[in-house]
N, C-alpha and C positions, 0 to 999 in steps of 0.2 A: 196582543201577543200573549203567548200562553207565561203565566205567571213563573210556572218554576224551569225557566230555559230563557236564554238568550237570542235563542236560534227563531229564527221565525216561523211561525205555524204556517204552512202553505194545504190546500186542501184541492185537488185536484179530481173533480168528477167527469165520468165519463157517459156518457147517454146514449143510446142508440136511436138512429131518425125513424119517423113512420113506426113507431111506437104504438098497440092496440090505444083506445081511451083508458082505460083500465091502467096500465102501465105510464100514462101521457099523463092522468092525474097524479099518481106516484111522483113522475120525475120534477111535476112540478112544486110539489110537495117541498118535494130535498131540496129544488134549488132554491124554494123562499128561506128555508131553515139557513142553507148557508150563505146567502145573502144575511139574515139577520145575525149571522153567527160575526164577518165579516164587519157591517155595520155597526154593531155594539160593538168592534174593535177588539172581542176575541180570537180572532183570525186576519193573519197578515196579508191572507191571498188569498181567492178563491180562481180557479181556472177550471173552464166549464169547456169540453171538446165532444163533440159533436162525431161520432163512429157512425160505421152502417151495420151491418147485421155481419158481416162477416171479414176478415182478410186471407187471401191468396199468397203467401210470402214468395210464391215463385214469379208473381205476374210484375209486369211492370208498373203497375198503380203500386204496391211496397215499397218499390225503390223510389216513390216520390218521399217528401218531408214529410206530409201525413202518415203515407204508409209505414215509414221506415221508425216515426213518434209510435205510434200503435203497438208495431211489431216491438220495437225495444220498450215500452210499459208493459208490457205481455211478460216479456223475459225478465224484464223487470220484478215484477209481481211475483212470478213462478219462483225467483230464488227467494224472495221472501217468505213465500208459501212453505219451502222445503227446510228456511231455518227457522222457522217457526213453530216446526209439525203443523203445519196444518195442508189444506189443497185446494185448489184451486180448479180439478180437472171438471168437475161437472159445471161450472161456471164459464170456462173459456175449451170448450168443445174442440178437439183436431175431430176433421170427419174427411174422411178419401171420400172425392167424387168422380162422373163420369158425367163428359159435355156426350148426349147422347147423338151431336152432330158430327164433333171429330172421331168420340170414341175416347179422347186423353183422360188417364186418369190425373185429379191435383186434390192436393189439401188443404182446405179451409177450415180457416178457427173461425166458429163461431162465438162472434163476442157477446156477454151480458146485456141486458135494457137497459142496465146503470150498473156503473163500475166507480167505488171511490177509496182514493189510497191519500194517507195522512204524511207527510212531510214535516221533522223537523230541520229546518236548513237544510241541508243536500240525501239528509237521512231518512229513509222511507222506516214511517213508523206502523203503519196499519192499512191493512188493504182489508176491501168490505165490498162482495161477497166472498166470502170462505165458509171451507168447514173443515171438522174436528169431527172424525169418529160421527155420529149421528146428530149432530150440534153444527145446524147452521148460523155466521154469522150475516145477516144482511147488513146493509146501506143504511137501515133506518138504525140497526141496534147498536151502530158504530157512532152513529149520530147521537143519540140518547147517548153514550157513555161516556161522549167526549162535550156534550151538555151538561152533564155531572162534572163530570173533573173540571172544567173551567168555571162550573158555579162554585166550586167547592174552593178554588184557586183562589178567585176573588175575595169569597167571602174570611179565606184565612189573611189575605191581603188586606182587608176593609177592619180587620179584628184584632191584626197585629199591634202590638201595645210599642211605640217609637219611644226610646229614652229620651227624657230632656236631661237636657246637658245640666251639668253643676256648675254655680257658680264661685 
């Protein structure tokens, strides 16, 4: 658990299936990192879910539990994104299409190869990929900063000087 909070560190990533190689070694990457993160008992949770390449919010696969999980992280995220200043639009994509069989036009978000957003207790602390003005953050650089702060946690933990009692 993260040293200066009570709340529990929850770490929730998200992956997209059918992934290039290129991106497939990536994602595997992260998930050994948070597994080890987890393992050494830095992290109270890790929950690892499994996306496809896109969501339809109009279709009926949304209104199952998966879809409806998806769609509320999305919105989720976004209000995070806006009290943040930062954005999220080039990462979770809205694109108008056309089934060139019906003719209907719908709107699909395309989601990220990997999405991860940081939880203290019920409190969303940090979504990774974002950006800021020309400053992207990824997945990995969210990772490295939150491997700083919990070494840096421990180590003021491990350094803290305990009083002994008088007798």
């Amino acid at each position: 658990m993260s040293a200066n909070t009570t709340d529990p560190l929850r770490l929730e990533l998200y992956v997209r299936t059918l992934s290039p190689p290129g991106a497939r070694s990536r994602q595997e990457a992260v998930v050994d990192r948070l597994q080890r993160l987890e393992d050494d008992d830095h992290v109270d949770d890790v929950f690892l879910k499994v996306w496809g390449k896109g969501i339809d919010p109009t279709t009926s696969a949304a209104e199952t539990e998966q879809g409806q999980l998806i769609l509320n992280r999305i919105a989720e995220f976004q209000q995070w994104a806006l009290a943040n200043n930062t954005t999220l639009d080039s990462f979770y994509q809205a694109r108008q299409q056309s089934s060139s069989i019906t003719g209907e036009e719908h709107r699909t978000i395309v989601l990220p190869k990997m999405g991860l957003a940081e939880y203290h207790g019920d409190e969303l602390k940090q979504v990774a990929p974002v950006a800021t003005g020309d400053e992207t953050y990824t997945v990995s650089d969210h990772l490295d900063e939150l491997e700083r702060r919990l070494t840096r946690e421990t180590t003021a933990q491990a350094t803290a000087v305990t009083p002994v009692a008088e007798e």
